[in-house]
N, C-alpha and C positions, 0 to 999 in steps of 0.2 A: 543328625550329624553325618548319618550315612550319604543323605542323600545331598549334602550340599559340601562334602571333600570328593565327591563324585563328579558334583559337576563344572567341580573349581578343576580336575583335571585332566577331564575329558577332552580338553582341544591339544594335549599330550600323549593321549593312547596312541600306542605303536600299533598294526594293522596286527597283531596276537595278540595284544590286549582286547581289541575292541570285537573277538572271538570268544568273550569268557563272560558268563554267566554267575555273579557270586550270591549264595543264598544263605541268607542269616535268618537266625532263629528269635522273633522279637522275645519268645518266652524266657531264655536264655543270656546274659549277661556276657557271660562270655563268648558267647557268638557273636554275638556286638562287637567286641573289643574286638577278636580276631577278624571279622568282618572288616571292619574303620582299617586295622594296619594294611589287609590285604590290596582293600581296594586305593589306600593314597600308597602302598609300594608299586603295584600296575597301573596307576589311573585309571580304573576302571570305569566307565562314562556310567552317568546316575543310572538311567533306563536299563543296565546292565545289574543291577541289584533289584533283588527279590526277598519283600521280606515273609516271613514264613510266622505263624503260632502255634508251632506245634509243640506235645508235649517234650520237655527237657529233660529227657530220661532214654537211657541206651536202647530200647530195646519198645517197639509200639506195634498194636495189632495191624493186619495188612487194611483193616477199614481207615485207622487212624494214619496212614502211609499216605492213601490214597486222599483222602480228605484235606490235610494239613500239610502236605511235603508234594504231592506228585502234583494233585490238582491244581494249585496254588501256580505251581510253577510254569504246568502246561496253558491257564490261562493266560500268566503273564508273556508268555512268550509268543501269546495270541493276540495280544492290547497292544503289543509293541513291535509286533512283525518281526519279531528276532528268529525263528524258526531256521534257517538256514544259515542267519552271521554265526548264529552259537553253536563254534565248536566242542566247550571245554566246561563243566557246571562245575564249581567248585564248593563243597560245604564245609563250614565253618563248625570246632567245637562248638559243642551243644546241639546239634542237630543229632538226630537218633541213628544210632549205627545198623542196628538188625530188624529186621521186621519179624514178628514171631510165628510158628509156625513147626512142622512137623519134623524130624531129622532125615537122617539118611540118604539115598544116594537120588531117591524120589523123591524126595520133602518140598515141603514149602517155606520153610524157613531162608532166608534171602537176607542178605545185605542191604539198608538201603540205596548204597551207591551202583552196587550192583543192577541195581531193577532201575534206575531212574538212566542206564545207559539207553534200555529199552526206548524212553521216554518217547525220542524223535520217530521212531517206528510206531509205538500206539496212538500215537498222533494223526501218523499217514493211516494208520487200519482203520481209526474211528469212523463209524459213519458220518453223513450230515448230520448239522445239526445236533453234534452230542459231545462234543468237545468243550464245550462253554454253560454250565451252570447256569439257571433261573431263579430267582426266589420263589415261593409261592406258599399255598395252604399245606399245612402240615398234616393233612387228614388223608390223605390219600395218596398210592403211591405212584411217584413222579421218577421219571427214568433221568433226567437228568439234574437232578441232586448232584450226584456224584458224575465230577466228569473224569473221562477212560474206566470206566469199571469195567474188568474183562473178567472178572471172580466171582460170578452170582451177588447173593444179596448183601446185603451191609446196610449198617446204619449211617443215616445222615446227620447234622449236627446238630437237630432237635428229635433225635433219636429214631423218626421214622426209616421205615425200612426202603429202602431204591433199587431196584435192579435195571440195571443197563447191559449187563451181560447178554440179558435177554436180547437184546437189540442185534444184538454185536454177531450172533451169530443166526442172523433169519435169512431168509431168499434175497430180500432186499439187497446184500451185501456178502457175495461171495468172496471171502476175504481170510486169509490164513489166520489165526489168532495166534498169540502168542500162549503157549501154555502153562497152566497156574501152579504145575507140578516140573519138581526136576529142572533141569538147567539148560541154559540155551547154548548153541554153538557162536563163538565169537568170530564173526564175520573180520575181523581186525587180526584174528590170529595168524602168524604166520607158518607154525606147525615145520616142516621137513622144507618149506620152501626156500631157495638162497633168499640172503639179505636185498641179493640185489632187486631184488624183483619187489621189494615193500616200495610205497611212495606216504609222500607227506599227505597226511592225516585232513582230505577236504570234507568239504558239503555233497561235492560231485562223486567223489567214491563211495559213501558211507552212510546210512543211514542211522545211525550211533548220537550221542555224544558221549563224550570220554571226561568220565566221572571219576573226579578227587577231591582230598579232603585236607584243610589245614588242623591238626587234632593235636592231641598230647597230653600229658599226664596234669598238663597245668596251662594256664594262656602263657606263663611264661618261654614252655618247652615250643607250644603251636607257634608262635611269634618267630622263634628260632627257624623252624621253618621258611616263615618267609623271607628272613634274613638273610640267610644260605641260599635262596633261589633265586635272590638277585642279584648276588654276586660271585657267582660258581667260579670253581678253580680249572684248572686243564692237565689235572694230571695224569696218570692213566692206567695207575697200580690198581689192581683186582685181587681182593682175595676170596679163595673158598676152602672151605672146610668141610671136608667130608668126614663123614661118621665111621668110624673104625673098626674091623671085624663085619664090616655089611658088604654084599657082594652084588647089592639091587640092581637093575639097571635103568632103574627110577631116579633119585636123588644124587646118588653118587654119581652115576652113570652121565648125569644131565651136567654134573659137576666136571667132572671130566671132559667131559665134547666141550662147554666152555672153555675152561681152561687150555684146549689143544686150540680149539678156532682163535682166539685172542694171542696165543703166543706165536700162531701164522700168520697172523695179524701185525706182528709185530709190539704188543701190548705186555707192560709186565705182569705175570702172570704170580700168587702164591699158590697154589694147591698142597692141601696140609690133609695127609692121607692118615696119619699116624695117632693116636690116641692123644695126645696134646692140641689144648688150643691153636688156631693159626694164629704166627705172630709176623708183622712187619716194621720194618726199621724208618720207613717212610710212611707219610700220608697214604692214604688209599680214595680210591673214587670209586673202588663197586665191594660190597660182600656177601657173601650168602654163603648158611652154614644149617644145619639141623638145630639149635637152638637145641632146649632141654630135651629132643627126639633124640639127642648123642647124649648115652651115659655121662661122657666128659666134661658136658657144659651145666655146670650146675652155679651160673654167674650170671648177673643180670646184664651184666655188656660184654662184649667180647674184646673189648681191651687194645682197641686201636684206635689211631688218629685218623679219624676219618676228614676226607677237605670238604670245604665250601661245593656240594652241590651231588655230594658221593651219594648212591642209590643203593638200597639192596634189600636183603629180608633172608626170613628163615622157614624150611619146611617142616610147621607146626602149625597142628590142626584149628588152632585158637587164639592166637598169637593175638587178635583184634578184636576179641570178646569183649572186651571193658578197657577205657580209659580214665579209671579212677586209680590211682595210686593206690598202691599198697604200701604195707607199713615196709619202714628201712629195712628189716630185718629180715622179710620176707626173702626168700630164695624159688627160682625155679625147680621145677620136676618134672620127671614121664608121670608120676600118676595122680594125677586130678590138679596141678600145679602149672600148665606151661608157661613159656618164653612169652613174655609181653612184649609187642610191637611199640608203644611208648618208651621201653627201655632203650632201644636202638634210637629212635627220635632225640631222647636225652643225649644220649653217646654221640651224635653230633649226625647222624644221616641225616639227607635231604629230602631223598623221596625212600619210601616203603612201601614194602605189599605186607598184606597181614590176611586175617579172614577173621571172619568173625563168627565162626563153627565149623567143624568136621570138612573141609572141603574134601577130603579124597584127595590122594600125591596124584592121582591122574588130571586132577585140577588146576595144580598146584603153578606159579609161575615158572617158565624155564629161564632157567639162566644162561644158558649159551645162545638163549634169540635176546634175552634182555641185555645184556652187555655189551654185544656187537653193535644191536640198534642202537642204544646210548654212544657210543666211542665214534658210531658213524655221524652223528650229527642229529639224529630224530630227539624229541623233547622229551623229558619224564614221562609224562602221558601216553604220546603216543609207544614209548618202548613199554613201558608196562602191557598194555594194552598189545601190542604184537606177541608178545610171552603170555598172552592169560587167555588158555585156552575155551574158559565158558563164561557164562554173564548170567543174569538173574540168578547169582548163585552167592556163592561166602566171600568172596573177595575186595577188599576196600586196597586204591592207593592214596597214601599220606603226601603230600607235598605238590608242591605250585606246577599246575601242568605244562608251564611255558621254561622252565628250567632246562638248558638246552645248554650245556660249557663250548658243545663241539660241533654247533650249528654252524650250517656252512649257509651263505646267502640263496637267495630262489629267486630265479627268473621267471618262473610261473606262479607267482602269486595271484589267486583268483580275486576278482573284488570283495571288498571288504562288506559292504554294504551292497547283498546283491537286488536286485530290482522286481518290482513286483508287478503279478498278472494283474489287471484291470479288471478283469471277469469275474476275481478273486478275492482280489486285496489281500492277497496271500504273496509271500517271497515267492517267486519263479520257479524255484526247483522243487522246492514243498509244495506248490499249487500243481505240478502236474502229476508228482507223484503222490496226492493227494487223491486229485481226478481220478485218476489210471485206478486206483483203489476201490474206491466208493462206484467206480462205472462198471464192476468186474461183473457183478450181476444181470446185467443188461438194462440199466437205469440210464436213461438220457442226459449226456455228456451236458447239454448246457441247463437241464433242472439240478443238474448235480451242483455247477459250478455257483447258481444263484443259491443255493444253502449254504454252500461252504461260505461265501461272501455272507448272508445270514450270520455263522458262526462270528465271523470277524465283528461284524455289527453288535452283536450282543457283546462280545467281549468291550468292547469299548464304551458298553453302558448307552448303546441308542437301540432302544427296544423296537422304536416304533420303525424306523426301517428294516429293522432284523425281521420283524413281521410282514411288511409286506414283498421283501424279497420269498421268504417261507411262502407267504400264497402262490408270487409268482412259480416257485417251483413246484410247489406241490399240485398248481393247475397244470405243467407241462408235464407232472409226472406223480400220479396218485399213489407209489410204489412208494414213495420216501416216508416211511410211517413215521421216524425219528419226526423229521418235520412236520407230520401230522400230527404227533404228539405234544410238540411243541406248540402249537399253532391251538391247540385245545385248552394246554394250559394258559397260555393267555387269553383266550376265551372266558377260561372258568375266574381269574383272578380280576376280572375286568366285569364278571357275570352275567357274562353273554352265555348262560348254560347250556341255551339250546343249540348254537355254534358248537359249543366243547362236545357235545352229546353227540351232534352231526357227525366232526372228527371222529371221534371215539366208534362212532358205529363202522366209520369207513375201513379204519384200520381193522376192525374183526371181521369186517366181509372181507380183506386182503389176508387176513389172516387170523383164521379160526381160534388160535390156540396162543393167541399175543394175552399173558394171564395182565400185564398192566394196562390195558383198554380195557380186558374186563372188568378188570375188579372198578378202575376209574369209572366206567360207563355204569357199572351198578350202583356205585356211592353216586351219581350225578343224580341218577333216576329216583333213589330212594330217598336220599337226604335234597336235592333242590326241586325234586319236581313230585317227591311226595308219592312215589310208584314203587313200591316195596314188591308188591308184585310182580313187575316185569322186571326187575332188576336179579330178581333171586337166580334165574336160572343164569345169569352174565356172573354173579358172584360163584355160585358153584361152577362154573368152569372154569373162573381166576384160580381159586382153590383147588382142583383136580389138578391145574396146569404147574401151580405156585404155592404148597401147603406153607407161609410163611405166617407169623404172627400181623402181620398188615393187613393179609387177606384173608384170614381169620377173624381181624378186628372189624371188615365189612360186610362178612357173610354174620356174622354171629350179631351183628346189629340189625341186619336185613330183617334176621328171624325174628329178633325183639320185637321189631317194626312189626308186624304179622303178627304177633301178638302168642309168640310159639319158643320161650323162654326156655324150657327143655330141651328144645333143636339148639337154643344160642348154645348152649351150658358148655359143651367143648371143645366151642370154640374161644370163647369167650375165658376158658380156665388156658385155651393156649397163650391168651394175649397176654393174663396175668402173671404167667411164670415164665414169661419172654420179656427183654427189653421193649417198652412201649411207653408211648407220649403219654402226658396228661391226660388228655381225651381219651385215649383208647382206655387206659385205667379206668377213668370215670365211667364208662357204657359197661364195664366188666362187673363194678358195682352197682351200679342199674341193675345188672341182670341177675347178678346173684340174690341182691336187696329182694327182689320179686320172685328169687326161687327160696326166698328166706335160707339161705345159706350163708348163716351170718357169719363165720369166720372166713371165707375168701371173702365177703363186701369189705369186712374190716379190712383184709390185709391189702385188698386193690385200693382202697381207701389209704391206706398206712402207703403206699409205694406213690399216690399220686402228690402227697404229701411230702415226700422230700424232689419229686419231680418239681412238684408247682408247691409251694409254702404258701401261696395266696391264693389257690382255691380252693382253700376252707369256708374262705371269706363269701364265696357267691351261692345265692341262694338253693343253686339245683345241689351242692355239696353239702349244704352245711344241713338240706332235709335227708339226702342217703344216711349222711350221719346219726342223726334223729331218729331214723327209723330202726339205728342197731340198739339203739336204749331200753 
């Protein structure tokens, strides 16, 4: 349904629509729904929707981010050359709001909207050749499983282990990474600088996109949403509520400098300093207040008519934690109780900032940049976005980023549809600073550009030129190990072993201590060519470089192979009480079976069994079993 109200009104997209990116959750029902309304109220053009399977639950680990929501997206955006039209990615209830992780002011814990701003930057940092996923054998581990991994290992979707981090930061590719701790600077922030000096939100300033979300306690509340941001009011009352008895010069403080710039402004202005709710006699179009962080407020709306298109939020640390409804009776609090950001969406706001854990008030949105950008003409998105001083951090905004009451016309509108390198097959501006990226190392400008072209190829499912572009480059430049990698793996899936082996060897003489050549280059030796021996010492230096349960799972078979069960034992006991495939289970009870250690055979036996329920059934299982009797 998505894709055919898409492209019934796609010859309708206004040049801000055809900027936006909508991504719905197939797992999800209500992402659907709110998906369908979003995209027939913008016309959003079909290719402009991306559908997702991730799990339909708040909160997923950073493997399952990466897997199901980031990758997903960053390929589509590679199949359709969109990298540079998209400004704006919009997700839909039912996509997962936090990615899980550690707290505090260092954590890892992250918003998803927050991290997927990063997107168009992990894109430009990737190297060749690692932006676009292959299929292949599940036995071994393969660096690009997972595309953009910048977090060490993780599991892939047949549970094997990937590392592409590794990649990410070798000689090949001197290249800033983004870091998997703590939060990023928002290059969009405006901070002390005047208004006047922000500009509308392009491709050509920003390396960004500027991520929101249509959410809410119900699809009912989400829909409202959309409703109100496409047909905004112009009014220009602002209210704020500062917290009573506080003297910070945080919250209030920010409250205040709003307040003063908008009534120089000439903007109506409420500032309610006093222990009472603020109240106004009119509609409003902005408010922000401390929410349950004020003694005062212990009410799930603040009790004003908000208009078609009013923005605002509250400084509370959680405000975005969950959008399941609470029972009627429920009441906010300061302790373990806050302000719910769906409560405001109910009450009638358009757009909202929330967080969806502890951000820290030094995080927090300002309000005197968020107001004036909004009253001057900038969209929801891009005013949020100017007020919110970090990124890869707690902060989600609710509502349609093209919502704009006080948008004044532009003489410099860039192309809509910008043009692509040849060299590339990449949009223009992505393709150089793409280049520029992957060449910092001293890698040759036009081996680079034949891999990247590579990436586009694969994305669009032609393997076989993806491949011989990869040779051409990796003939004009043996440094690109990503593409040597690549270029193995389809060797090895094809069972050209001795090719894969060739690759594999080239990349360890570039590079001694790459632990996925070795471990690959020893599973190649031991299992296709039958050489346990010479492979042993390539698995122990996988393993010194990379102690993971994958290469674990091929040093500890090496040693089976060799006939030295005792050497396997711990590694073989790491694979079993690690996430691990079928296969890797099965070799774990081999080995135990032959150290007669019948209770770990059974239990790797017992664990391959809700992995695989049908290989019970094949004859090398159904004798390990036989042999516990």
């Amino acid at each position: 349904m998505l894709v055919a109200t898409a492209a019934a009104g796609a010859i309708h997209s206004s040049p801000a629509e055809q900027r936006v990116l909508v991504v719905v959750n197939d797992a999800s029902p209500a992402s659907t729904q709110v998906a369908d309304a979003y995209v027939r109220s913008r016309h959003i053009p079909a290719d402009h929707v991306v559908h997702l399977n991730s799990p339909a639950t708040e909160q997923v680990a950073r493997t399952e981010f990466e897997l199901t929501i980031q990758g997903p997206i960053a390929s589509h955006l590679t199949r359709a050359g969109l990298q540079d039209q998209i400004l704006y990615i919009v997700l839909t209830k039912g996509i997962p709001l936090r990615i899980r992780g550690t707290g505090g002011s260092d954590g890892t814990m992250a918003s998803v909207d927050s991290e997927l701003t990063l997107l168009y930057r992990r894109m430009i940092e990737a190297p060749p050749a690692a932006v676009v996923g292959l299929a292949g054998s599940p036995y071994y581990l393969r660096d690009e499983r997972v595309p953009l991994r910048v977090r060490g290992t993780s599991l892939s979707e047949d549970g094997e282990e990937t590392v592409a981090s590794e990649f990410l930061s070798k000689p090949m590719l001197d290249t800033p990474l983004l870091p998997a701790i703590g939060r990023v600077d928002n290059p969009q922030y405006l901070g002390a600088a005047a208004l006047s000096t922000a500009r509308p939100f392009t491709r050509d300033n920003s390396e960004l996109f500027l991520v929101t979300r249509i959410d809410g306690f119900t699809v009912k509340d989400a829909l409202g949403l959309i409703e109100r941001g496409r047909a905004p009011a112009t009014v220009d009352a602002v209210v704020l509520d500062q917290r009573a008895g506080s003297f910070d010069p945080g919250g209030n403080g920010w409250l205040r400098f709003a307040a003063d710039t908008l009534s120089a402004n000439g903007h109506t202005v409420v500032l309610e300093s006093s222990a009472a709710l603020a109240t106004s006699t009119t509609a409003v179009i902005g408010y922000y207040g401390f929410g349950s962080s004020d003694p005062a407020y212990r009410v799930r709306e603040p009790g004003l008519t908000f208009a078609p298109g009013a923005i605002g939020g509250m400084f509370v640390g959680s405000d975005g934690r969950t959008f399941v409804e609470p029972p009627a009776d429920w009441r906010p609090d300061a302790n373990g109780s806050p302000s719910l950001a769906g409560d405001l969406v109910r009450a009638g706001l358009t757009g909202v900032s929330a967080n969806v854990a502890e951000p820290f008030l030094d995080a927090t949105i300002r309000p005197q940049i968020l107001f004036p950008a909004y009253l001057a003409g900038f969209n929801l998105a891009e005013s949020f976005y100017l007020a919110m001083p970090y990124l890869s951090w707690q902060a989600i905004v609710l509502g349609d980023p093209l919502c704009a009451p006080f948008a004044k016309a532009r003489t410099d509108e860039p192309e809509v549809v910008p043009g692509i390198d040849p060299a590339t097959d990449l949009p223009r501006t992505f393709s150089a600073r793409r280049v520029a990226a992957a060449s910092r190392g001293g890698l040759r400008a036009d081996a680079v550009r034949l891999a990247l072209k590579a990436d586009v190829q694969f994305a669009r499912g032609n393997a076989a030129e993806a491949e011989s572009l990869l040779k051409q480059a990796t003939d004009l430049e043996p440094r690109l190990t990503i593409a040597q990698h690549q270029l193995a793996e389809l060797a090895a899936d094809r069972e050209a072993y001795d090719e894969a082996i060739a690759r594999y060897r080239g990349v360890v003489e570039l590079d001694a201590k790459n632990s996925v050549a070795l471990n690959n280059l020893a599973y190649l030796l031991s299992i296709e060519r039958n050489n346990p021996a010479e492979a042993l010492p390539f698995a122990q230096r996988a393993f010194k470089s990379l102690p993971s349960n994958a290469v674990a799972d091929t040093l500890g078979w090496i040693y089976h192979l060799l006939g030295d069960d005792a050497a396997a034992r711990p590694y073989m006991e790491m694979v079993a009480e690690s996430p691990a495939t079928a296969v890797m289970q099965a070799r774990a009870a081999t080995v135990f079976v032959n150290l007669k250690d019948w209770a770990k055979a059974r239990a790797a036996l017992d664990a391959l069994d809700k992995i695989d329920p049908d290989a019970k059934h094949r004859p090398e299982i159904k004798a390990l079993r036989d042999s516990l009797k």
